[in-house]
C-alpha positions as CSV (number, residue, x, y, z in Angstrom):
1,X,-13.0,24.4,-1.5
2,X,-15.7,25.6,0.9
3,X,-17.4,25.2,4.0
4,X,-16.8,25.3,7.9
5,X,-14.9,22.4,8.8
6,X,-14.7,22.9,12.2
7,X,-14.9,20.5,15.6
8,X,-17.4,20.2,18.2
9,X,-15.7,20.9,21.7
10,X,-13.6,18.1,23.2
11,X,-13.4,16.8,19.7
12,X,-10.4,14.5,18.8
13,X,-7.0,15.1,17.0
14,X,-8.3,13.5,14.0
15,X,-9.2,14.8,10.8
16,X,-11.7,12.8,8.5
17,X,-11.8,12.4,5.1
18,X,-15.3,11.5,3.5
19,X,-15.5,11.0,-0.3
20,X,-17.8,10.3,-2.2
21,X,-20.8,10.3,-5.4
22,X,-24.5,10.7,-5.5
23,X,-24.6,8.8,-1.9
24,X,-27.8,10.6,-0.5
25,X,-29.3,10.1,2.9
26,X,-26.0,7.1,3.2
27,X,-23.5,10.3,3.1
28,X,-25.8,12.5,5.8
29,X,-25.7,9.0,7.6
30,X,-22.0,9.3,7.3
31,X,-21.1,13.0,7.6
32,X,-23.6,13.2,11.1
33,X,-21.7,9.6,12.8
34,X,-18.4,11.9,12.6
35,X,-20.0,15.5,13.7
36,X,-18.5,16.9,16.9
37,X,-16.1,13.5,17.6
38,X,-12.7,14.9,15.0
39,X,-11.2,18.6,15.0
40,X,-11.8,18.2,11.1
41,X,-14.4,17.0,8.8
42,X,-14.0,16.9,4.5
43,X,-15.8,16.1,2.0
44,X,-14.7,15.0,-1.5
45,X,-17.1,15.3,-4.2
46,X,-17.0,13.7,-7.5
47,X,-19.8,14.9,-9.4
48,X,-22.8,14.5,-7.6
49,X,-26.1,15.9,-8.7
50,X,-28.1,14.7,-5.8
51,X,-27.3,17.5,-3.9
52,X,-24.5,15.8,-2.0
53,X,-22.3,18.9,-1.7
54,X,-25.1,21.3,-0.1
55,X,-25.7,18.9,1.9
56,X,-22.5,18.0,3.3
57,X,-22.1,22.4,4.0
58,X,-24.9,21.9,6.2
59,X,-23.2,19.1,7.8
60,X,-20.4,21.7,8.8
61,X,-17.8,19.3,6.4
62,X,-15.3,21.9,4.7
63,X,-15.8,20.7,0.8
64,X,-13.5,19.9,-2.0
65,X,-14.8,19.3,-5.4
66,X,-12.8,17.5,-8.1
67,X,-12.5,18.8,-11.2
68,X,-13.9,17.0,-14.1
69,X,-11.8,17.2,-16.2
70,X,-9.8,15.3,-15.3
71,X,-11.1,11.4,-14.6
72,X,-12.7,10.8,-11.0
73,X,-11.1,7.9,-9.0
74,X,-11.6,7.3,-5.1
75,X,-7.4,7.5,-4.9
76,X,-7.7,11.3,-6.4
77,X,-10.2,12.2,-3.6
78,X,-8.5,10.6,-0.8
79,X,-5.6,12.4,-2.2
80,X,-6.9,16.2,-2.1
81,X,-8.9,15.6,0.7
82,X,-5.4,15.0,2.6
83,X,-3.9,18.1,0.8
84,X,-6.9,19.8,2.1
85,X,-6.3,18.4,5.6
86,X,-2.5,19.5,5.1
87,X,-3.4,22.9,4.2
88,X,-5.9,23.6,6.5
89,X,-5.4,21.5,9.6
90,X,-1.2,20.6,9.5
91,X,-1.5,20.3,12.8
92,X,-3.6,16.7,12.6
93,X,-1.6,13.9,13.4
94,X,-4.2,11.4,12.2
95,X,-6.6,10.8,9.1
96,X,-9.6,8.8,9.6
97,X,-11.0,8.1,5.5
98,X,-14.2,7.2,5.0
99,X,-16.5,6.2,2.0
100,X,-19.3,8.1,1.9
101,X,-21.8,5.1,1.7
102,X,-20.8,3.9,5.5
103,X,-21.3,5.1,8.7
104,X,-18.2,5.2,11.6
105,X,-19.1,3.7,14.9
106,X,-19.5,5.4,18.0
107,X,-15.8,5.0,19.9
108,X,-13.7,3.7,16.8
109,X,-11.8,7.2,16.1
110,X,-11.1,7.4,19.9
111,X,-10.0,3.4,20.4
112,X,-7.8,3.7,17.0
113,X,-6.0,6.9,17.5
114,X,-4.7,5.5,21.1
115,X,-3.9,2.8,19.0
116,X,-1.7,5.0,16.9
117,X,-0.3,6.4,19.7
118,X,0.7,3.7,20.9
119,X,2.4,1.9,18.5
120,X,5.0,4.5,16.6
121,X,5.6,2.3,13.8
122,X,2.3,1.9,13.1
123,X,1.0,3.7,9.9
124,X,-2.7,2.1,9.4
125,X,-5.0,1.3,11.9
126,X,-8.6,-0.3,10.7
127,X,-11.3,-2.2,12.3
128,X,-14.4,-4.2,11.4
129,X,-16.3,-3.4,8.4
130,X,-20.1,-4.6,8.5
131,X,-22.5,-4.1,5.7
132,X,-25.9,-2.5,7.7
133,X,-28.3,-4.6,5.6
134,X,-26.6,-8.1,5.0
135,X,-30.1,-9.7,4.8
136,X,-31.2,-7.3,1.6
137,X,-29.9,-9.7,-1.2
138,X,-27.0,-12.1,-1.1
139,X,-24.8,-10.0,-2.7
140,X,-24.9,-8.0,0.7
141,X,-24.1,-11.0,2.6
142,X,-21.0,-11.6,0.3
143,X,-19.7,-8.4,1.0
144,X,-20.3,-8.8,5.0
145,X,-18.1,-12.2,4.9
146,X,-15.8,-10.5,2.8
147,X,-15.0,-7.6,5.1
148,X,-14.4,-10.1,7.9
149,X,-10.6,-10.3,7.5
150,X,-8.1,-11.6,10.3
151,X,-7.0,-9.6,13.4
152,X,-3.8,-8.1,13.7
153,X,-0.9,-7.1,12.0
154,X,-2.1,-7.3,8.6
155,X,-0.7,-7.0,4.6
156,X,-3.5,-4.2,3.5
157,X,-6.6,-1.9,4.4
158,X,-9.6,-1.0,2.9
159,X,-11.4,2.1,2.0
160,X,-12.5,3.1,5.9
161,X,-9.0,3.5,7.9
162,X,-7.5,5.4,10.4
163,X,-3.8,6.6,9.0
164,X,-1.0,8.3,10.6
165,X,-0.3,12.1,8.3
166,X,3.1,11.5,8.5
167,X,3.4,8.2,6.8
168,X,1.1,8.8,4.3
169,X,3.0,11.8,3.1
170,X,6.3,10.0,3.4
171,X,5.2,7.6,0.6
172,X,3.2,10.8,-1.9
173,X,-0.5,9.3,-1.0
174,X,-2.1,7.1,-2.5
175,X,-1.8,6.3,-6.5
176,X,-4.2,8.6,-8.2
177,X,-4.8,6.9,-11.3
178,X,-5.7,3.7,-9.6
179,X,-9.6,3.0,-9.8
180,X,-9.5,-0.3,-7.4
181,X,-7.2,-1.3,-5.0
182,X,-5.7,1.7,-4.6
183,X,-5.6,1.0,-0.3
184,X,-3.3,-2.4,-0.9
185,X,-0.9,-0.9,-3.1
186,X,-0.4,2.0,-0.8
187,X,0.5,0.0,1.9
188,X,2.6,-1.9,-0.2
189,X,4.9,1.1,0.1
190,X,4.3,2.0,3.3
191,X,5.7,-1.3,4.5
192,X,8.1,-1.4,2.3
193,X,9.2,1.9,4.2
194,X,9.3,0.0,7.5
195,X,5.5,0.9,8.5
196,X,3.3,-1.5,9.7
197,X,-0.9,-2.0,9.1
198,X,-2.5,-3.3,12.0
199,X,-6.8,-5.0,12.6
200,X,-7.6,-4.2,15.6
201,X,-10.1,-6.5,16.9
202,X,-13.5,-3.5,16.9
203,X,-15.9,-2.3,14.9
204,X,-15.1,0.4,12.7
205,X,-17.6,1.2,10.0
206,X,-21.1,0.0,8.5
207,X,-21.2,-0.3,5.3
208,X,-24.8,0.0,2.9
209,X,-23.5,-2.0,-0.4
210,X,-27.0,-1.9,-1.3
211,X,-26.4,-4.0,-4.1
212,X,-29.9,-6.1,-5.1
213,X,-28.8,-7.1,-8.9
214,X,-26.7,-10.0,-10.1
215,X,-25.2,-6.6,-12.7
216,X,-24.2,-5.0,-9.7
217,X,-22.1,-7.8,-8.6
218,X,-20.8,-8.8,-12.2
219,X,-19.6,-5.0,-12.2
220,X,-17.9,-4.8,-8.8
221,X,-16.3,-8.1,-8.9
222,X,-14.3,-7.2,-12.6
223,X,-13.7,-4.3,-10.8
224,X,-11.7,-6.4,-8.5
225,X,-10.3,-8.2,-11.3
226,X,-8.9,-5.0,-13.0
227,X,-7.6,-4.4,-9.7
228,X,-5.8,-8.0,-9.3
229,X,-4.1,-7.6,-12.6
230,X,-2.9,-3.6,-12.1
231,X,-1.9,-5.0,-8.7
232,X,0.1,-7.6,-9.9
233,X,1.7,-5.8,-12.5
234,X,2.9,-3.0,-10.1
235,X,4.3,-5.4,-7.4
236,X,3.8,-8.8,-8.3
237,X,7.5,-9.7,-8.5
238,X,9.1,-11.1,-5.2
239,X,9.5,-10.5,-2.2
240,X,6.3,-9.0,-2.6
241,X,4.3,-10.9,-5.3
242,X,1.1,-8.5,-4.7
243,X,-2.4,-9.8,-6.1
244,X,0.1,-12.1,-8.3
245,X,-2.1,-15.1,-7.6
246,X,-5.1,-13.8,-7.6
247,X,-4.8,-12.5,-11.2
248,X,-3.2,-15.6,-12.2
249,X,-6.8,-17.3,-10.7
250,X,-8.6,-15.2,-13.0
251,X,-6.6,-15.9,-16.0
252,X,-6.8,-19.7,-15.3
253,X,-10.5,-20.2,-14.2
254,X,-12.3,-17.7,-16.3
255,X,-10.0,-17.7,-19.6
256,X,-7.3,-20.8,-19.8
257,X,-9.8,-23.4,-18.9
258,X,-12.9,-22.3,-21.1
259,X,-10.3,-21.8,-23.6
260,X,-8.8,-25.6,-23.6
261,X,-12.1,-26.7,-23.8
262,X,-13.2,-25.4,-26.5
263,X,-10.1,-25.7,-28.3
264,X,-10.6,-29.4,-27.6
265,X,-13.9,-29.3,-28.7
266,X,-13.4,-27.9,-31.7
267,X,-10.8,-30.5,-32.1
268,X,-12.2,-33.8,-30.6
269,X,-15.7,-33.7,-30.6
270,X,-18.0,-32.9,-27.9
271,X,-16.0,-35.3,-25.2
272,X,-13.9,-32.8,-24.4
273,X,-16.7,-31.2,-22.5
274,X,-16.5,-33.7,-20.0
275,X,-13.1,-31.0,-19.3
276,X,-15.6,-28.7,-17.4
277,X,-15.9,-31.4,-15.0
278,X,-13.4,-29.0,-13.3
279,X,-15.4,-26.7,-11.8
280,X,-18.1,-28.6,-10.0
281,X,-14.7,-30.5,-8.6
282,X,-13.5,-27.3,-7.5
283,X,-16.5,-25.9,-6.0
284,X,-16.2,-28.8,-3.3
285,X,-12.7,-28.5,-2.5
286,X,-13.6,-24.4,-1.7
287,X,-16.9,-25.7,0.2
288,X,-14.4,-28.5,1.9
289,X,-11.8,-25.8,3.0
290,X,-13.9,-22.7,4.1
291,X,-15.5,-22.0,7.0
292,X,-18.6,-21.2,9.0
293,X,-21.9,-23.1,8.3
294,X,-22.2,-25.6,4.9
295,X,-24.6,-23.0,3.7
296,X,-22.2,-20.2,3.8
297,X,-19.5,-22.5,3.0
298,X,-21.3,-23.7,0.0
299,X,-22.3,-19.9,-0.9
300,X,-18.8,-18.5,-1.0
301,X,-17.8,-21.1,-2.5
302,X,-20.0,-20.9,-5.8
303,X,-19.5,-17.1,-5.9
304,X,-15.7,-17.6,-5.4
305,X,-15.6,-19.6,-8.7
306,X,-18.4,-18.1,-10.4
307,X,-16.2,-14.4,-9.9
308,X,-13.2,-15.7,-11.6
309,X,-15.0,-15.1,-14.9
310,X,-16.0,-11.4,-14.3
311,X,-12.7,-10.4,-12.5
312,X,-11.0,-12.3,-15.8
313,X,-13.0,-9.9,-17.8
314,X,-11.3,-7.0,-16.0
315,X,-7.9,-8.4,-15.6
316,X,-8.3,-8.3,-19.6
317,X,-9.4,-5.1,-19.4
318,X,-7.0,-3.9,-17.7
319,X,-4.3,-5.9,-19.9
320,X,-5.6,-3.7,-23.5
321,X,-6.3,-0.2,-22.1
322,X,-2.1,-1.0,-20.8
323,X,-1.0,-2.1,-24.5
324,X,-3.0,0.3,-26.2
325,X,-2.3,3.2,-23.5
326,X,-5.4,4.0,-22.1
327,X,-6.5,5.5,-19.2
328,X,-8.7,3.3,-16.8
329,X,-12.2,4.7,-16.5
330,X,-14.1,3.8,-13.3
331,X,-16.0,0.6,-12.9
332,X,-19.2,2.0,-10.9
333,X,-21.7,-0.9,-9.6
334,X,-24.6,1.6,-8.0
């Protein structure tokens, strides 16, 4: 651990928490939108040989780096960045955490922690998440409708959230081995402890996907998938039923189905192709129910249904590393 991790003057009662790996000029981007606004800035490294740690020194971030030995996860950062913030700032009331390939907007750490403030029984406070460059690719786009979730009290966060220290530490941070989804599942506990997650209705963070190649996507979305079925298997049963029904999507649109078909195939001939008739069928019921324009309607549609098979593919994943007793290794998409 190293660096200054100090405040600017006037600076918040907020510490942040930045992790990340091999972001470049997107974690100066970062580290600079926070500089002088909280009374505590971190870094968590994972590896990085861009030069990613130097450079968030400069940046006056006090620096953790994980040890590699043991296997990196965004959970583990978040995690030791906290005890960081705990052992160095105990003080802090609130913990802003931050990816290291997005930016936080001017006035969101100042309009969520009167938020927090405000509302005791609050534990979570995030805002809008926009990717800077939705025009790049569609993939970027995806992501950008995806972030767009409703305002309000809410069921989960993502990545980029402001979080009150107290509450965190009440429920032993967030699940370390986790390598997706580890932000639902901690506020699974957390309102299972009586806190509540709120949207507030501002932006919060932008976010640089950059993701230009259909592989990218493939990765990222059975990273989700791995994340549905860990998800479910943690906290699927009721009241909850967490991520229960999207892993039991991915099992039925991107294994059960192609599976009946070709077991009828094999048995019936080539008629029982005419099963697959299923999906086109499907992607107009999505287009039908969404909304926004038919373009984007259409768009989300066909990559709704087109990710069941890569987020089955890591839902089955994730199913033999758990009968075999592996470890999960990261699913990295850039």
């Amino acid at each position: 651990m190293s660096g200054e991790g100090g405040s600017g003057g006037g600076a918040l009662h907020v510490a942040v928490v930045v992790i990340g790996r091999n972001e470049g000029l997107r974690l100066e981007r970062c580290l600079r939108s926070v500089s002088g606004q909280a009374a505590a800035l971190i870094y968590v490294d994972s590896g990085s040989t861009d030069g990613s740690v130097a450079m968030a020194r400069s940046c006056g971030a006090l620096v953790v780096e994980l040890d590699a030995r043991e296997p990196f996860t965004a959970a583990r950062a978040r995690n030791l960045g906290f005890a960081a913030v705990r052992e160095s700032f105990p003080s802090l009331e609130f913990v802003q955490f931050v990816d290291g390939d997005c930016e936080v907007v001017a006035g969101w750490l100042t309009e969520a922690a009167s938020f927090l403030a405000a509302h005791e029984d609050v534990a979570v406070a995030c805002g809008r998440r926009r990717e800077r460059y939705p025009e790049a690719s569609v993939y970027n786009r995806l992501c950008d409708i995806e972030w767009d979730t409703p305002i309000g009290e809410a069921r989960a966060c993502g990545g980029d959230a402001l979080m009150r220290s107290v509450a965190l530490a009440s429920v032993g941070g967030f699940r370390a081995g986790m390598i997706a989804g580890e932000e639902p599942e901690l506020c699974v506990r957390l309102r299972a402890e009586g806190w509540r997650v709120w949207r507030l209705d501002a932006d919060m963070t932008l976010h640089d996907a950059a993701i230009t190649r259909f592989s990218q996507w493939w990765r990222r979305t059975k990273r989700s998938g791995f994340a549905f079925a860990e998800g479910a298997d943690l906290h699927g049963r009721p009241p909850e039923r967490h991520w229960l029904r999207e892993a039991r999507s991915a099992q039925i649109w991107g294994v059960a189905i192609p599976a009946l078909v070709l077991a009828g195939t094999l048995a019936f001939g080539p008629r029982a192709l005419l099963g697959l008739i299923v999906y086109p069928l499907q992607f107009v019921r999505l287009t039908g129910k969404g909304t926004g324009s038919l373009s984007t309607r259409m768009l989300k549609a066909f990559f709704l249904l087109l990710g069941k098979f890569p987020e089955a593919a890591g839902a089955l994943s994730f199913i033999g590393r758990r009968l075999v007793g592996q470890r999960a290794r990261l699913i990295e998409y850039k």
